[in-house]
N, C-alpha and C positions, 0 to 999 in steps of 0.2 A: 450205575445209573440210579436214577432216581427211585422208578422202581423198586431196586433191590434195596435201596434207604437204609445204608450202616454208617451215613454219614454225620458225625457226630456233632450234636448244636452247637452253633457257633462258629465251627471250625468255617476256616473259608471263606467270610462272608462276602469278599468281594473277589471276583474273576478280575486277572490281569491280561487274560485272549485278545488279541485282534478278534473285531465283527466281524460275522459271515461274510466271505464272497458272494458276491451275488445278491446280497440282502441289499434290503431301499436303504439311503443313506438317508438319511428323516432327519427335519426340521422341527425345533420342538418350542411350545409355546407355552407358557403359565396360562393354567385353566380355574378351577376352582384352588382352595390353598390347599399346596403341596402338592400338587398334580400336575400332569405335563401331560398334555395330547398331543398326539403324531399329529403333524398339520401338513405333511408335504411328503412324499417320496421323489427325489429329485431325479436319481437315475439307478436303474436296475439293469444289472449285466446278466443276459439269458441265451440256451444255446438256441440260433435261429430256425426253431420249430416253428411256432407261428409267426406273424407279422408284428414286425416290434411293436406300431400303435396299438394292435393287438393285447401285448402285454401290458405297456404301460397301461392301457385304460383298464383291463382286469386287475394290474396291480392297485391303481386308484379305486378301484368300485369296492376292491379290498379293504381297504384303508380304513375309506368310510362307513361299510356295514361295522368292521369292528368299532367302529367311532361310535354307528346307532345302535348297535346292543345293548353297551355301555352304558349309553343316557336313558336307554328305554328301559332297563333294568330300575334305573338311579330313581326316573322320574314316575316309574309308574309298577314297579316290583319285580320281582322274580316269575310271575307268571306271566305277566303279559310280556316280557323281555324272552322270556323261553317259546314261547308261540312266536313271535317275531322275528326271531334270527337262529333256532333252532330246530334240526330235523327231530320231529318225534320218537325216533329211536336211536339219537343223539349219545354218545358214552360218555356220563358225568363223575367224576373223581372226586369229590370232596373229603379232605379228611375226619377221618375217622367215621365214616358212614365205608358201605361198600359198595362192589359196583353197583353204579346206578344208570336209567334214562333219565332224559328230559319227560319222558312219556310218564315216568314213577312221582315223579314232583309235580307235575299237573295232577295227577291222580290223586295225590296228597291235598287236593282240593283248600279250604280258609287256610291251614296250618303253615303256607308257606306264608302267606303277608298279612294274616292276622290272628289277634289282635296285633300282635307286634312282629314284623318279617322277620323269616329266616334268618333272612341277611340282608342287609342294604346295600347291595353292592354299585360299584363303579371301578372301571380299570382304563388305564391306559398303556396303550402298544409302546415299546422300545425297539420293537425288531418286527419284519415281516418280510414272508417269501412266499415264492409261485415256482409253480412248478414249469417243466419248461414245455407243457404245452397249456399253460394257464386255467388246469379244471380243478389241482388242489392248489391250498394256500396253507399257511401258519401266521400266525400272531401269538407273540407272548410278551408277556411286561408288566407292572405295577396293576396291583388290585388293594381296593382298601375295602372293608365293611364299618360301615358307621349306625350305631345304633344308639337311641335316646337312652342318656340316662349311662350308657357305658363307654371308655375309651376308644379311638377307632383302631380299629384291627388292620394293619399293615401284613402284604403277603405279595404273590406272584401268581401269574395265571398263563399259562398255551393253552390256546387253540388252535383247533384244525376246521379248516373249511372246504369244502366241496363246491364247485359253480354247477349251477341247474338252471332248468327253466325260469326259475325263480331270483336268479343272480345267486350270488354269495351266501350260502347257512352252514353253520356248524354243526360238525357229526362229530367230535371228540373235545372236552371242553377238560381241564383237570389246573382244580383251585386250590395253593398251598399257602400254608400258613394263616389260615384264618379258620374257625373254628367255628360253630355254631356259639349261640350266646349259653351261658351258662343254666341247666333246665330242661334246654331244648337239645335233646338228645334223638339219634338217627337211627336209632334199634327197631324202629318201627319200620325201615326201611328193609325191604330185603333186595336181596343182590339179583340182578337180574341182569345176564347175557342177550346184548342183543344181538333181534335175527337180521344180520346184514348179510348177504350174498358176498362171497370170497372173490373179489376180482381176481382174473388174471394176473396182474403187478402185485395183488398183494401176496399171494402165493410165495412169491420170494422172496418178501421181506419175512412173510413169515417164518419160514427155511430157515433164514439171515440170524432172527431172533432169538431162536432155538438152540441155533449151531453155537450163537454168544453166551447163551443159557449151559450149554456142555462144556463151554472152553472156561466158563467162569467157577466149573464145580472143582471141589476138590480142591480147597484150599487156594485158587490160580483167579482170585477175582483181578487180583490189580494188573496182572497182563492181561486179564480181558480185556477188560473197561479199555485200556491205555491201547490197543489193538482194533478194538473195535467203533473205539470214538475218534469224529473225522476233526482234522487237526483244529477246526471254529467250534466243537461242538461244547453244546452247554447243558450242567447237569444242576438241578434244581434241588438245592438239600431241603429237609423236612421244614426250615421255617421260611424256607421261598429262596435261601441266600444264593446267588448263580455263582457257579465253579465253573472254569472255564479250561477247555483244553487239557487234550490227555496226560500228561503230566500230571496237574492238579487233580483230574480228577478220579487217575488210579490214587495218589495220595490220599486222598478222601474216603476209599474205601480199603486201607489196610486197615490190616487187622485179622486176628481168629476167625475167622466164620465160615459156617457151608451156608452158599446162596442155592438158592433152586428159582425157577419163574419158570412160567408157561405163557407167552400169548393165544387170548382168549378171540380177539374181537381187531380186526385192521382193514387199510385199503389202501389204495396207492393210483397214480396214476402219472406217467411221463417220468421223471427222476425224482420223485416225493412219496413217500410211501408213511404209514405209520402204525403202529399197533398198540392194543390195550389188553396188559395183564394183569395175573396175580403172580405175588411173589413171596418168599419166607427167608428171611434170614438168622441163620442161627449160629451166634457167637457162641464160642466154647465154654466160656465163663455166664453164661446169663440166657435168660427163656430167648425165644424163638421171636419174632418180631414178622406179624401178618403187613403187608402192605399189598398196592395197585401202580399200577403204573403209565403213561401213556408215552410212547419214545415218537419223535419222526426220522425220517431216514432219507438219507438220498443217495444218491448213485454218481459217484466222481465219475471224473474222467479216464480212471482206467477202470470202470466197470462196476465197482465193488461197492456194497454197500454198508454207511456207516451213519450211524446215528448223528445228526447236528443239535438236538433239543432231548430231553429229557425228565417228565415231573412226576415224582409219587408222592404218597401221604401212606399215613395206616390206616389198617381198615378192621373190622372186628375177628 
């Protein structure tokens, strides 16, 4: 998994998987150049928990928040785009910082959009899914940061979302392959766990994570991974490149090493579930390698649960 991150650069760079079951079949439109926004989700196949219009409209109202984070991020920074579409104790990934909230990057007060932002981000969706009683979502897809004066930074981004009173905000956000600019370094940050109450559902995924965490030690990472990931799933190597399906993606992580991870932070709710850790990977030939991670999960039809998504970065 991405988390454990011993996938070596380059390798991979493009997934040969069939798309999710279940996933929106999306329509896709030239936006700004080089960019591609979701503009339609046509039909979504879910098990009949709620009322189909139900779904499709939560899938649509999906769609769109991730549409407005994106622009609200572009057109007016990282902080107003983080109060906007995210929960204040939201779990942020960014490489090579460590865990972080959204609640730590507001706190970080001018230093994220001035004099010169963090990051200028904008992303757009490739894939997106609901759970089948439509209170979580995912989106992951294309992120670029573009900043005056330097090249733009090409990368990949999942999110997770939660429906509430409020419609659609993200509680798990994890941005790979784009880096802060050079200068503006994240040591000022410290790692912070947040306080989320353990639902029910996430309980098991928790369990789920853990149990994947023992079966992957002891030199046995590549029957984990190839066991544990559900035949669509997608694992995000450190420079964003998507590997797809178990197969490629035990391939990706042969090799010497003891992995360990621990799920720190998750939730779940209907057949979607997802968690946020830390992880250490240590090849035999070479130091130890810290990373984070954030996996989603869902629960087939014979019960079991296996990760469909997958993204880490390192962290200090």
């Amino acid at each position: 998994m991405a988390k454990r991150r011993a996938v070596k650069p380059g390798r991979h760079e493009r997934g040969t998987g069939q798309q999710p079951v279940r996933m929106c079949r999306v329509a896709m439109r030239r936006c700004r150049p080089g960019f591609l926004l979701l503009a339609a989700c046509s039909a979504v196949m879910f098990q009949a928990v709620p009322p189909a219009n139900a779904v499709s409209t939560r899938a649509e109202a999906l769609i769109e928040a991730d549409r407005s984070a994106s622009s609200t991020i572009w057109k007016s920074g990282l902080r107003e785009g983080l109060r906007a579409a995210f929960e204040p104790n939201a779990v942020m990934l960014v490489p090579g910082a460590p865990v972080l909230t959204a609640g730590d990057l507001l706190v970080a007060g001018t230093d994220l959009d001035a004099p010169a932002p963090l990051v200028r981000l904008s992303w757009d969706a490739l894939g997106v899914r609901i759970s089948n009683d439509s209170s979580i979502g995912t989106t992951w897809g294309v992120a670029m940061n573009l900043q005056e004066s330097m090249p733009p930074s090409m990368g990949r981004y999942v999110a997770v979302w939660r429906h509430g009173s409020s419609g659609w905000r993200i509680v798990a956000y994890s941005l790979l392959g784009i880096a802060p600019p050079a200068g503006r370094e994240w040591s000022h940050f410290r790692r912070t766990i947040p306080d989320i109450p353990t639902e029910i559902d996430a309980r098991r995924v928790f369990e789920t994570d853990r149990a994947f965490a023992r079966a992957a030690a002891d030199g046995k990472a590549v029957t984990a991974f190839r066991t544990w990931a559900a035949p669509d799933a997608i694992m995000f190597g450190r420079r964003g490149f998507m590997i797809t399906g178990p197969d490629m993606i035990g391939k990706a992580v042969e090799g010497p090493a003891r992995w360990s991870w621990e799920p720190l932070v998750g939730g779940g709710s209907g057949d979607l579930g997802w968690t946020v850790g830390e992880a250490v990977i240590a090849p035999d030939e070479a130091p130890p390698v810290r990373t984070k991670y954030l996996s989603v999960w869902r629960t087939g039809a014979d019960g079991t649960l296996r990760f469909i998504l997958d993204a880490g970065s390192v962290r200090p």
